[in-house]
N, C-alpha and C positions, 0 to 999 in steps of 0.2 A: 272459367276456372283457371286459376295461374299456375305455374308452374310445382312451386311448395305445397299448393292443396292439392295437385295431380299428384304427385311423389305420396303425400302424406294417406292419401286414399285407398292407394297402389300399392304402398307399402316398400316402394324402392327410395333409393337415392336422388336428391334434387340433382348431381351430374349426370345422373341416368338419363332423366330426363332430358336438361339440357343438350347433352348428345344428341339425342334422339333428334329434337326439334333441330338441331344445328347441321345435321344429314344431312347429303343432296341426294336425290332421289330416292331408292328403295330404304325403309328406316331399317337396321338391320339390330337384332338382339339376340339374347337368351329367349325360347321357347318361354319359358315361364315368366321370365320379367314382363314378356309381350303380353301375354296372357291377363295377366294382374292389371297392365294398364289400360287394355280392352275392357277390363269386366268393370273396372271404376270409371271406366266412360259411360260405360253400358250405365250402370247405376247412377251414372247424373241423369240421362238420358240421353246421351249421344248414342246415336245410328252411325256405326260405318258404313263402309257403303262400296263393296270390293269393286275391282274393275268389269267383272262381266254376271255383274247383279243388274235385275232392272231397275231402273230408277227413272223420275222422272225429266230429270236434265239428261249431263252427260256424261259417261267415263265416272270413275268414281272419285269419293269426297264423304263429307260428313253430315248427316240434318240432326236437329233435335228431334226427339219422338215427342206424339201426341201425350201427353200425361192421360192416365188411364185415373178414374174413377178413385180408387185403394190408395192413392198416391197423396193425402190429405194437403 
C-alpha cells in the first residue's frame, strides 16, 4: 500500500503520513491519528507486532495476517 492509499484509508493527511514514515525511531503522533492508521493496516491485513509480543523472529515488526475464509 503506498502512501496516498494509507492516508486515504486512514482518513488523515498524505504529510501525516509522510512524517510519520520520515521519523527516526519511536513514530510519535496524535492518539487518534495513530489509532486510524493502525486500524487501516489492520484492515489490509497487517499484523503489528509490539516489542514484547511473541513472535516468531525477533523484537518487533510487521507480517501480513493469514486471510481468513469471510475475506472473499
Amino acid at each position: 500500500m503506498d502512501q496516498k492509499t494509507l492516508a486515504e484509508k486512514a482518513g488523515v493527511s498524505l504529510p501525516t503520513i509522510q512524517r510519520m514514515e520520515a521519523s527516526l525511531g519511536n513514530v510519535r503522533g496524535v492518539v487518534d491519528t495513530l489509532t486510524k492508521i493502525i486500524n487501516a493496516l489492520d484492515a489490509a491485513g497487517v499484523e503489528l507486532i509490539g516489542e514484547n509480543t511473541p513472535s516468531y523472529g525477533s523484537g518487533r515488526g510487521v507480517r501480513l495476517k493469514t486471510p481468513s475464509s469471510d475475506q472473499g
